[in-house]
N, C-alpha and C positions, 0 to 999 in steps of 0.2 A: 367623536368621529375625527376630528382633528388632529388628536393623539395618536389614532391608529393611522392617520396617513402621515404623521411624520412619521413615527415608527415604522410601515412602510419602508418610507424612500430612507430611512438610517441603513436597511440592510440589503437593498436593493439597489441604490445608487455606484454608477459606474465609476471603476477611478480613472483619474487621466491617464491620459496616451502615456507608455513608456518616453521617456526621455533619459538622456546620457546622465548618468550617475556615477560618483566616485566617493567611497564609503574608507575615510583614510584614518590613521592612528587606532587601528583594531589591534584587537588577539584574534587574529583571523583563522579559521575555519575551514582549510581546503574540503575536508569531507571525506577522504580518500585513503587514511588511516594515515596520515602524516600527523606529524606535530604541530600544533596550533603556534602562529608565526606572530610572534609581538611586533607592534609599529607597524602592520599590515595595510594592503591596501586593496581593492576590489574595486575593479572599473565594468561598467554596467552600459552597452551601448544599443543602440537600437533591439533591448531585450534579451539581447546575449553575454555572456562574460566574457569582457575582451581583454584584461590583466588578471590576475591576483596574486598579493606575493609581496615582500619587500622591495623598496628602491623601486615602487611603480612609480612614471611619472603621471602626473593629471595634465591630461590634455585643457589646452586651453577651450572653455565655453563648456564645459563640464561642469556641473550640478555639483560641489561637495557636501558632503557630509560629514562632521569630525566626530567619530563614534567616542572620542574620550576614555580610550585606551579599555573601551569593552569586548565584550564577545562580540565576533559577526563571526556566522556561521551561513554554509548552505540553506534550504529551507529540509524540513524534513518530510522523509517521504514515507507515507504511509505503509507498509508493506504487506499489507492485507487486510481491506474491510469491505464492508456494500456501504458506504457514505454516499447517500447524495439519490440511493435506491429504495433506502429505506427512512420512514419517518416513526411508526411506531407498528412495532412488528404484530402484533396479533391482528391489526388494522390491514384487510387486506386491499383497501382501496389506496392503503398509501405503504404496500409492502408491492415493490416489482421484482423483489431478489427472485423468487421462482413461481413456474409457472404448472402450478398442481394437475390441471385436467389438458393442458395441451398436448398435441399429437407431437412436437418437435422441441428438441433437446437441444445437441450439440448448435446448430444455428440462430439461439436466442444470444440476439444481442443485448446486452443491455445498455449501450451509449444512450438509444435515445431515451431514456427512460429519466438519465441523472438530471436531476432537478436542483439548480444553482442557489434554490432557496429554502433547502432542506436545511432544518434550525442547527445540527451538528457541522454543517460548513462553516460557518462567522467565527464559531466557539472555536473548532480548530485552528482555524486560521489565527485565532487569537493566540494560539500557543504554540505559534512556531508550524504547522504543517501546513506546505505548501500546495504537495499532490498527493494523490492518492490511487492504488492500486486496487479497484473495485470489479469485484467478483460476484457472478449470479452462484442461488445456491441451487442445487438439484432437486428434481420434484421427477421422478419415474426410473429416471435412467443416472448411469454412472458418470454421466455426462450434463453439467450444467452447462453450458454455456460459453459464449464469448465474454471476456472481460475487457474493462477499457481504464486506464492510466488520467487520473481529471486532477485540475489546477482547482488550488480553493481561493479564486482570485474574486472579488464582487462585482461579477457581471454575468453575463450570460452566456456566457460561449465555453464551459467547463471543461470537456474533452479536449486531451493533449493526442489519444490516440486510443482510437474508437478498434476494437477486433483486435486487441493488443495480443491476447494470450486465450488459452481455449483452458477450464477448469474441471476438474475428472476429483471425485469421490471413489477410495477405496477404503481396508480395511472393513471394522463395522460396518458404517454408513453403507459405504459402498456396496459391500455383501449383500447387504438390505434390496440395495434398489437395482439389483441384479436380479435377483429373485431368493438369494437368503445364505448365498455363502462365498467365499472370496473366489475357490475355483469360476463359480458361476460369474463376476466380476470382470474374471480375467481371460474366460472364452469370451465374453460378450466385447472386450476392448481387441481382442483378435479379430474377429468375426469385421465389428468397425472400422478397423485398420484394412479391413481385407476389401469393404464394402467402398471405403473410401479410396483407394485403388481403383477399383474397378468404376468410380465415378469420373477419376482422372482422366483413363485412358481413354472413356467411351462415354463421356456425358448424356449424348443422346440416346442412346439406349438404357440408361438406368434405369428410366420407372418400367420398362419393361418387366422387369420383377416384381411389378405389382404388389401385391398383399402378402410373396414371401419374404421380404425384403423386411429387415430388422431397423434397417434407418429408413427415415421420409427422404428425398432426393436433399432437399436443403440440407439435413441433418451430415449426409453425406459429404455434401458440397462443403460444409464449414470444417469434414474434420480431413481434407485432401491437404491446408496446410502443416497440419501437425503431424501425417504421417510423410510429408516431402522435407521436415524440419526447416519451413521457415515459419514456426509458431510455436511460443515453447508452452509445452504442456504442463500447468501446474497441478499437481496432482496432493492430494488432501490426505497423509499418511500419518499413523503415528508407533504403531511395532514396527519394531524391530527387522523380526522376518519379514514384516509384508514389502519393506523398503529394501531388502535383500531380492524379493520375488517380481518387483518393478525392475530392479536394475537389469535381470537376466530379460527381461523385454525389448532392450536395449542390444542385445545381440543378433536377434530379430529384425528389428527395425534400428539399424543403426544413426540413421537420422533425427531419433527423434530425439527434442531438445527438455527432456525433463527438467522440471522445477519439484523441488519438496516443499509442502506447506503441513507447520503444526512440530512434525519430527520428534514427536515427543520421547523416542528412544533412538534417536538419533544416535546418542553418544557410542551405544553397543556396537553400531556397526560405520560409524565415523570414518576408520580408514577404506573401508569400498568404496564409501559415497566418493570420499575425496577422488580417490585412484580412478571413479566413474566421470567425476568432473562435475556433477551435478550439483547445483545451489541450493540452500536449502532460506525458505523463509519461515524461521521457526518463533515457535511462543516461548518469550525469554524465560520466565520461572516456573514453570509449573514443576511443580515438589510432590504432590500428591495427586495419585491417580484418577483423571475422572470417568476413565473405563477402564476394560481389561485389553485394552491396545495399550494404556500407558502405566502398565504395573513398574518400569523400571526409569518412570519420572525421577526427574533431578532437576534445581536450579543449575547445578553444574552443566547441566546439557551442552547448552549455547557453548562455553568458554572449550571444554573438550571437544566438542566440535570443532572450533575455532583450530585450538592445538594441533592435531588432526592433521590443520590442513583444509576443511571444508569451508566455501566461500558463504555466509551467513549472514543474512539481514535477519533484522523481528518482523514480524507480524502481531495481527490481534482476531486470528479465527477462534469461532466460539469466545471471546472474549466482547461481546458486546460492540463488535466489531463495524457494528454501525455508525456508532457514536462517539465511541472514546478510544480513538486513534491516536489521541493527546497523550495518552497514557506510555507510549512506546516510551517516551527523554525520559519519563520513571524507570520503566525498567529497564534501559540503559545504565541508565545511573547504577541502580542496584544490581548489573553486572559486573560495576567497576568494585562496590564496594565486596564483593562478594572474593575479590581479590583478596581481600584482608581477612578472609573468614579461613581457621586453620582448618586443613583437609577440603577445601573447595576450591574450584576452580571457575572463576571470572573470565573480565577482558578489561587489558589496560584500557584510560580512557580513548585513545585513538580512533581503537578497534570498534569502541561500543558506538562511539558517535557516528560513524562510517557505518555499524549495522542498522542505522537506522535514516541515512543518508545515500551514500552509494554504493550501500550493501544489494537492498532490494532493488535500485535501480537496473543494478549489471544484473540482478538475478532475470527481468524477465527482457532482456537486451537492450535496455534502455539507458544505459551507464554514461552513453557518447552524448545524452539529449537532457537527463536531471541529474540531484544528485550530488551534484560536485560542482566546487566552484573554479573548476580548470578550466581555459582557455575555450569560449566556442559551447559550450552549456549552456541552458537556460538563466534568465537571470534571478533567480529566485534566492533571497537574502536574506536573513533575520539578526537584527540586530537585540541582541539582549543585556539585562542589567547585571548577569550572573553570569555564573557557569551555569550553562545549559544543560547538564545534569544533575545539578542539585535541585532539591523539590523546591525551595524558596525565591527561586530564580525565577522572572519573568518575562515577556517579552515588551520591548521600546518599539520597533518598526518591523514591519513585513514588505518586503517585493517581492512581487512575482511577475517573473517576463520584466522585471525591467520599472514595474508598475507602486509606486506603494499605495501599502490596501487598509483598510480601513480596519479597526481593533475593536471598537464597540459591537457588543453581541445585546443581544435581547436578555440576558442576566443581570448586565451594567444596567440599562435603559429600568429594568425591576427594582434592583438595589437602591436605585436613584428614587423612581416614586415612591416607596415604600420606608426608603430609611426614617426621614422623618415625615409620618400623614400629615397634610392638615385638613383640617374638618370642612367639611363640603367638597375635598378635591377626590374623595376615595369613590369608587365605582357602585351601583349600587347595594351590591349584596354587602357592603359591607358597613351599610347604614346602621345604627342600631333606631 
């Protein structure tokens, strides 16, 4: 019992109040697809970035840190999982991503649902990700949900920004939960658009439509930001055409602020997107198709994209995107080295670190608030003993807000009792 209550408070314990911080002699990190700045310097004040850059001076009564001429980089930002919603997926008492027999869709939030002490927060947080862009998944309609933007900091108060983005399934999927085909998808996101209008204008009289009415009022009410485009709609695509047949939606509803997520044929149609203005949060390598939406898969994607012109963070949908959000600095990494591969097309390192920094931030408006370590951003810092995209690299310290957070995960705390047993200390089943 003992054990489990230090254990416990190891992964639940708050860190201290932000205080002024100055993290000096780095290869620092702006984030923003600039060149990492030797002899660097990053000032951290009441949880915001108030320098960073060379020739900063340290304010007198500042905190230093001398990083010993390593990497300090921004923290990095998740760009697409259910962290913190889900703990093990077939489990549905500890799965909130979607909500199978419910009457309402687009207005499922899921802020309150992120749980600070879900085992995949500490783990991340140990490898460098600071926030996270957490998505409900769909369960009836083409429409899952509201998403919320959370800090992986050790305390309780996760949400940076709860109704961040509103998340729509097309293609397959989509087809699916329309009733079976993409037309059916794209009358029922009309029809929506039309109904949420009509919420706008005349709140009080909506449920008057009673039991014609395709959305519930709430359902209604939550999609009036995405057709007024102050909510960007990230939308779950990966052909070709169907990302051609989104964009002309856009003609229609010129306000509204699309997001691509997945993109997995992205590349084919890379100059509309660009020309469209639309960000794309896509899965960096997928090489082989895992439906007949992504028959014209390529690791190239991402970097052709890029070329393009098209503004790209990564993500990790369908990639176990619960959990291993750590994975993104891999496959960073492996779009720089994919530079050196003849006949492929990468991203210098800059670009890769920024796609997974304030790539995704700017993609769902939040570029001014994470993301980067410019002036007036969050304070969120990782100081590492590598390059932070080679796979051997680790992390030394995390801030967040300003805060540093604690490294020890419940892996370490295992590794430790178990490396070496001794006899009487082991649990019982492992008595002989």
């Amino acid at each position: 019992m003992k054990r489990l209550l230090l254990l416990a408070a190891t992964f639940l314990a708050t860190p201290a109040t932000a205080q002024s911080v100055a993290i000096t002699n780095a290869k620092l990190v702006i984030g923003d697809g600039s060149p990492p700045i030797e002899g660097g310097t990053v000032i951290v004040r009441d949880g915001r970035v108030v320098a960073a850059g060379r020739s900063v001076a340290v304010p007198a009564g500042t905190t230093s840190v001398d990083a010993g001429g390593r990497w300090v980089t921004p923290g990095i930002v998740a760009g697409f999982t259910r962290m913190g919603i889900v703990e093990v997926d077939g489990v549905d008492q500890t799965n909130d991503a979607g909500a199978r027999t419910s009457p309402f869709h687009a207005a499922i939030d899921v802020a309150p649902a992120v749980n600070p002490s879900t085992s995949s927060i500490p783990l991340n947080r140990a490898e460098g990700i600071t926030r996270a862009i957490v998505a409900p998944d769909i369960a009836g309609s083409i429409f899952a949900g509201l998403g919320a933007v959370i800090d992986l900091g050790a305390d309780r108060a996760p949400v940076t920004r709860a109704r961040a983005f509103q998340f729509m399934e097309y293609g397959e999927t989509g087809g699916r939960a329309a009733g079976g085909s993409r037309p059916a998808a794209l009358i029922a996101f009309r029809n929506a658009m039309t109904q949420a209008r009509d919420y706008a204008r005349d709140p009080n009289h909506y449920a008057d439509q009673g039991k014609n009415a395709l959305l519930t009022r709430a359902d209604a009410a939550a999609l009036v930001p995405v057709v007024e485009g102050r909510m960007p709609l990230l939308v779950h695509v990966e052909r070709a055409a169907d990302m051609l047949a989104l964009l002309d939606l856009k003609r229609d509803y010129p306000a509204l602020k699309l997001v691509f997520v997945g993109a997995g044929e992205g590349w084919l149609v890379a100059q509309q997107i660009a020309t469209a203005r639309v960000p794309v949060i896509a899965s960096a390598l997928h090489d082989l198709p895992e439906s007949f939406d992504q028959l014209a898969a390529t690791q190239s994607n991402v970097g052709r994209m890029k070329a393009a012109g098209v503004r790209v963070g990564i993500g990790t949908i369908n990639d176990d995107e619960a959990r291993q959000a750590r994975l993104e600095k891999q496959y960073a990494g492996n779009l720089v080295a994919l530079t050196r591969v003849p006949g492929a097309t990468g991203l210098d390192w800059n670009a890769a670190f920024a796609a997974i920094s304030s790539g995704p931030a700017e993609a769902i408006g939040m570029g001014d608030e994470i993301g980067s370590l410019r002036a007036g951003r969050r304070g969120d810092v990782v100081i590492w003993d590598g390059d932070p995209l080679e796979l051997g690299s680790a992390v030394a310290a995390v801030y967040i807000d300003g805060v540093k957070q604690p490294l020890r995960t419940r892996q370490d705390a295992l590794r430790e009792r178990y490396m070496v047993p001794q006899e009487g200390a082991l649990p019982k089943a492992y008595e002989r």
